[in-house]
C-alpha positions in Angstrom: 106.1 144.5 3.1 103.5 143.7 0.3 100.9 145.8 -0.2 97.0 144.7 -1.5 93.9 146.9 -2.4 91.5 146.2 0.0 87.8 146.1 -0.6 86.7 148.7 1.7 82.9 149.7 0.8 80.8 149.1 -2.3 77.5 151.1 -3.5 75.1 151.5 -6.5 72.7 154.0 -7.9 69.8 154.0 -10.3 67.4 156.2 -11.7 64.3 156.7 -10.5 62.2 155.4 -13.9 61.8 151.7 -14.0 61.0 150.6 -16.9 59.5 146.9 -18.0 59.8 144.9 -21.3 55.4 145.5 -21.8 56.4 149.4 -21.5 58.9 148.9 -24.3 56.7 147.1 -26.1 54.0 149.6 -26.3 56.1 151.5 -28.5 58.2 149.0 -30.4 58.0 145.4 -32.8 59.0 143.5 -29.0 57.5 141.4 -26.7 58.2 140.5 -23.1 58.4 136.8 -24.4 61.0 137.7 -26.8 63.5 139.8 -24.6 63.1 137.3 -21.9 64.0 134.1 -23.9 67.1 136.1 -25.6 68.3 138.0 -23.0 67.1 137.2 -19.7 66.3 141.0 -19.4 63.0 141.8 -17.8 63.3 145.4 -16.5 65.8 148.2 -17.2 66.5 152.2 -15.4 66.7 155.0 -17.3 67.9 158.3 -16.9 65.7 161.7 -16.7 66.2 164.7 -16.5 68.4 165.8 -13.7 69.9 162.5 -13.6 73.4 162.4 -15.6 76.4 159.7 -15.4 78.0 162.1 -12.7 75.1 162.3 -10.7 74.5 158.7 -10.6 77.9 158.5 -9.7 78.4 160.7 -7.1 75.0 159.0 -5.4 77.0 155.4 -5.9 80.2 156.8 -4.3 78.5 158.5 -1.3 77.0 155.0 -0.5 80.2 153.0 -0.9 82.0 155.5 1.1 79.6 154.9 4.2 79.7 151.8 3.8 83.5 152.0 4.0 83.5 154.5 7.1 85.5 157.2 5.2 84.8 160.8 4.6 85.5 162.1 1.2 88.9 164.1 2.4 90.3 160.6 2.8 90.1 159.8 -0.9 92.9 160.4 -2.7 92.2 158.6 -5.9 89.3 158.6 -7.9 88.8 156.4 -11.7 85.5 156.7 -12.9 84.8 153.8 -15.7 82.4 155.0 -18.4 81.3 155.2 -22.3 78.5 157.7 -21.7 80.6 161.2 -19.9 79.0 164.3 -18.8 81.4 166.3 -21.2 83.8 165.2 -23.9 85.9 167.0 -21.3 86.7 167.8 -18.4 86.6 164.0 -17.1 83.1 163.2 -14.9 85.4 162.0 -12.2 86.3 165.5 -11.5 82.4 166.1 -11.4 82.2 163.7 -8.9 85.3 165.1 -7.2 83.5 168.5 -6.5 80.1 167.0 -5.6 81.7 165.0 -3.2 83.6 168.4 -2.1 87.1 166.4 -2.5 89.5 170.2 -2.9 92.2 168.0 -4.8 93.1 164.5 -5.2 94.0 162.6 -8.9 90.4 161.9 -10.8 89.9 160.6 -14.3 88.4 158.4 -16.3 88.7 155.3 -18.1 87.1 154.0 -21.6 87.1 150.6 -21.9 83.4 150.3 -22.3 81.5 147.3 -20.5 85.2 145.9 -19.2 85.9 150.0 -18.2 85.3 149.4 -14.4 87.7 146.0 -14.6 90.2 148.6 -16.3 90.2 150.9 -13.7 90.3 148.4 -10.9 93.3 147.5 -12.6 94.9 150.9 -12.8 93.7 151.6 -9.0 95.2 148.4 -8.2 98.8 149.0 -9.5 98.3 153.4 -7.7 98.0 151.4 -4.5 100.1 149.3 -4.7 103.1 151.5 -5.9 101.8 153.8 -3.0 100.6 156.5 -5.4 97.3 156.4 -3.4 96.2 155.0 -0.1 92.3 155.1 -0.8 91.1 155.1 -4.0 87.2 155.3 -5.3 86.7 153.0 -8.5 83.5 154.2 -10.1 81.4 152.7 -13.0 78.5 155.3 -14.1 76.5 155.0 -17.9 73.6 156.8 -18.8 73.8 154.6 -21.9 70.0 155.3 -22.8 71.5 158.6 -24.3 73.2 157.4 -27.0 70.2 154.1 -27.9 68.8 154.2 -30.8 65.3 153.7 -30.0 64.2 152.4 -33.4 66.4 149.5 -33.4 65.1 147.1 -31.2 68.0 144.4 -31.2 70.3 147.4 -29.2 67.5 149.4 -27.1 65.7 146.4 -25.3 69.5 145.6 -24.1 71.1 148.3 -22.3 70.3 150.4 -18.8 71.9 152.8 -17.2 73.3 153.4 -13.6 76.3 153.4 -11.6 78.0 151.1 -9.2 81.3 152.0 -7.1 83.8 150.6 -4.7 86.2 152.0 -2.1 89.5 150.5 -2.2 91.9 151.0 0.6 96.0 149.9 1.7 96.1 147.1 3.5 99.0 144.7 4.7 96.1 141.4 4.9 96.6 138.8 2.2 92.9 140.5 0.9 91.5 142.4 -1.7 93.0 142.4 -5.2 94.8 139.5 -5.8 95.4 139.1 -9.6 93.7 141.6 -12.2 94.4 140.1 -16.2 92.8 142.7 -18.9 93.2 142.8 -22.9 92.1 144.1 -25.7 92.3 143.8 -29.5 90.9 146.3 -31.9 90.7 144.0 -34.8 87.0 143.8 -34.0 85.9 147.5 -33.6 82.9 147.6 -35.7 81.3 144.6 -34.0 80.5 146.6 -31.2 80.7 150.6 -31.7 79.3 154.0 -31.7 79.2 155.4 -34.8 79.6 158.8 -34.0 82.5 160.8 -32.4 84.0 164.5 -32.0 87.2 163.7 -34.3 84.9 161.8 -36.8 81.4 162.9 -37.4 80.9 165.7 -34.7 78.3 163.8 -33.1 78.0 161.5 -30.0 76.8 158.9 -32.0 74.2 156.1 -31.5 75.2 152.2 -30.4 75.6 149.1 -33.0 76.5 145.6 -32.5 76.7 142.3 -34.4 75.0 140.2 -31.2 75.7 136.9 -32.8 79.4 137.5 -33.2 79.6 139.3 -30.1 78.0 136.4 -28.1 80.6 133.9 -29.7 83.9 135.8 -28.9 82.0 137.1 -25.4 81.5 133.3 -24.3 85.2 132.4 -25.3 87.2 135.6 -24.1 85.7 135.9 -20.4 85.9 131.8 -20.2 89.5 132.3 -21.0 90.8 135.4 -18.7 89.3 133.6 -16.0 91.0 130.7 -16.0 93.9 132.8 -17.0 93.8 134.9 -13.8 93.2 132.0 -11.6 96.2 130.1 -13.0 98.1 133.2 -11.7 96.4 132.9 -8.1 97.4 129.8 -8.5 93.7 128.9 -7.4 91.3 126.8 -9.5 87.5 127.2 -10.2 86.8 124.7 -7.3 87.9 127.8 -5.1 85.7 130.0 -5.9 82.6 131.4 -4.2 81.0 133.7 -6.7 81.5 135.2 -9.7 80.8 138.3 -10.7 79.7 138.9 -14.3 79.0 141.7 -16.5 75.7 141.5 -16.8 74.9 141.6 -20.6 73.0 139.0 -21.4 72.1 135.5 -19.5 72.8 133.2 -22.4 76.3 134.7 -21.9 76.4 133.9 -18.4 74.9 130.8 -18.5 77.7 129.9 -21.9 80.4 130.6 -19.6 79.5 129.1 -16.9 79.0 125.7 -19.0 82.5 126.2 -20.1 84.5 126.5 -17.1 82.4 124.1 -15.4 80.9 126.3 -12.7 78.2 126.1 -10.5 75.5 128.4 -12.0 74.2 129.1 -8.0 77.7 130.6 -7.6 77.5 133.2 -10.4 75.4 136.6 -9.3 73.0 137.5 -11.9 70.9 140.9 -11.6 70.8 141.5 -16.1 67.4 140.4 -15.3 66.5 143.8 -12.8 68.9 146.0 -14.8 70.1 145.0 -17.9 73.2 145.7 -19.4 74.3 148.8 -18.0 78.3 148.8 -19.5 81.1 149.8 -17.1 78.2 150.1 -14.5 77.4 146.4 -14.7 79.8 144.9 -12.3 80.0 147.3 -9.7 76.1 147.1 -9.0 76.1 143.3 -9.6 78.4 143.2 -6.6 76.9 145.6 -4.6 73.6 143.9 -4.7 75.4 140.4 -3.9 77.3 142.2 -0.3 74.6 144.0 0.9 72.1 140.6 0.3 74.7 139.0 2.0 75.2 136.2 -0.5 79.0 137.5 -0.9 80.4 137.6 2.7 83.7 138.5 4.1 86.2 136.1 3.4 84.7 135.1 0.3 86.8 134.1 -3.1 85.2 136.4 -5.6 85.6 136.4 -9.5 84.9 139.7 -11.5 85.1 139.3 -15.5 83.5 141.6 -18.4 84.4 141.9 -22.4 83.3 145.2 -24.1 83.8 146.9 -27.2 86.9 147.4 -28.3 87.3 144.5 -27.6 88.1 144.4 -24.8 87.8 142.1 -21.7 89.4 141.2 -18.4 89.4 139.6 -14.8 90.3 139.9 -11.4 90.3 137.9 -8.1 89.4 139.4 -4.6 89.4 138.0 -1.1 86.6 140.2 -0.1 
């Protein structure tokens, strides 16, 4: 008997404030014309007061889980992927535990940046597989407007936050996760950081990033893990009915899809409604592509995201 992680139920969350490239603009050297044509980025959410990572969470769970027809006593997992926690500790995903009023299951996080929710896809995966959990919720939340800095326009017009989840369930069907590939190599840690920390500085820290250098290895890692974890499928790109970016930028998306010789109508793009909300990104993205009804049961569908670290990964699902 061969167990697979079953995609059960997917939702998102976003705060309330909406704001537009002409808002930013207002108060910074930008332009609309100039996010646009280098990012693709027209509109990003950010958080207020009252809205936190956990909360954002919780509201993305609660969605995925009716869409799932579960009740929270039936999850007994929970990995929630983020850069951006409540607390240094205790995890968020216990945060989300007790808003969802779950009395005890396993709940943690994961830090892998914008490839986190990949990460812990990964890890829930390999729990439910191994029978350590039968339902599992797989969470990427950022509030990543907390740690901007707002002076530095080639970071802030970028990012977003919100949160996207999924509910991932036992199943004996030849669905759900089929392959999941992720690496990392830390050789490039100051191309994309924080510079702040508790065991360094004391502080949380604001974002930097080399965005020419990132682009370059961005384009060439994701093109590479997913033909990597298609060669393990031992499926090629012709089998594919969507991919699933992270949603950092759409020269990225658009780079990657040249390489692999994809259809750019198969790959779901929302960077433009959202930006680049991290471990958040994928989750939403594929949220917004079931609930269009683009991505339909059935469906061969490609998740892929590189972060800082770096790190990046991959994995194939038979919705």
């Amino acid at each position: 008997m061969t167990i697979h992680a079953a995609l059960l139920g997917t939702g998102a969350a976003l705060p309330a404030r909406r704001v537009s490239n002409a808002e930013l603009s207002a108060t910074m050297d930008t332009s609309d014309e100039w996010i646009i044509e280098r990012t693709g980025i027209r509109f990003r959410h950010v958080a207020g007061e009252g809205e936190t990572t956990a909360s954002l969470a919780t509201a993305a769970a609660r969605k995925a889980l009716a869409a799932a027809n579960l009740t929270p006593d039936q999850i007994d997992l929970i990995i929630l992927a983020t850069a951006t926690p409540d607390q240094t500790f205790p995890a968020s995903a216990t945060r989300v535990q007790a808003a969802l009023g779950i009395r005890d299951c396993i709940a943690f996080d994961v830090a892998a940046v914008c490839s986190g929710f990949l990460y812990a896809l990964g890890v829930a995966d390999s729990m439910i597989r191994s029978g350590a959990a039968r339902h599992a919720l797989v969470i990427g939340a950022e509030t990543f407007s907390r740690i901007l800095d707002w002076e530095d326009r080639t970071t802030c017009v970028l990012f977003g936050d919100g949160a996207g989840a999924v509910v991932l369930g036992a199943t004996e069907e030849q669905r759900g996760i089929l392959a999941c590939k992720l690496h990392a190599d830390g050789r490039f840690n100051d191309m994309l950081y924080v510079d702040g920390g508790p065991s360094t500085t004391q502080t949380v820290g604001k974002v930097r990033m080399k965005g020419s250098e990132v682009f370059r290895h961005a384009v060439t890692n994701l093109a590479s893990v997913l033909e990597e974890v298609m060669t393990t499928t031992g499926l090629t790109t012709a089998d594919i009915d969507w991919v699933v970016p992270h949603q950092a930028n759409k020269r990225i998306l658009d780079g990657t899809a040249r390489k692999l010789g994809l259809d750019p109508a198969k790959v779901i793009v929302t960077v433009d409604e959202h930006a680049n909300t991290s471990a958040a990104s994928v989750p939403l993205a594929l949220d917004v592509a079931i609930r269009d009804g683009r991505i339909r049961p059935g469906d061969l569908v490609v998740l892929e995201a590189m972060g800082g670290g770096f790190t990046w990964g991959a994995a194939v699902l038979r919705v």
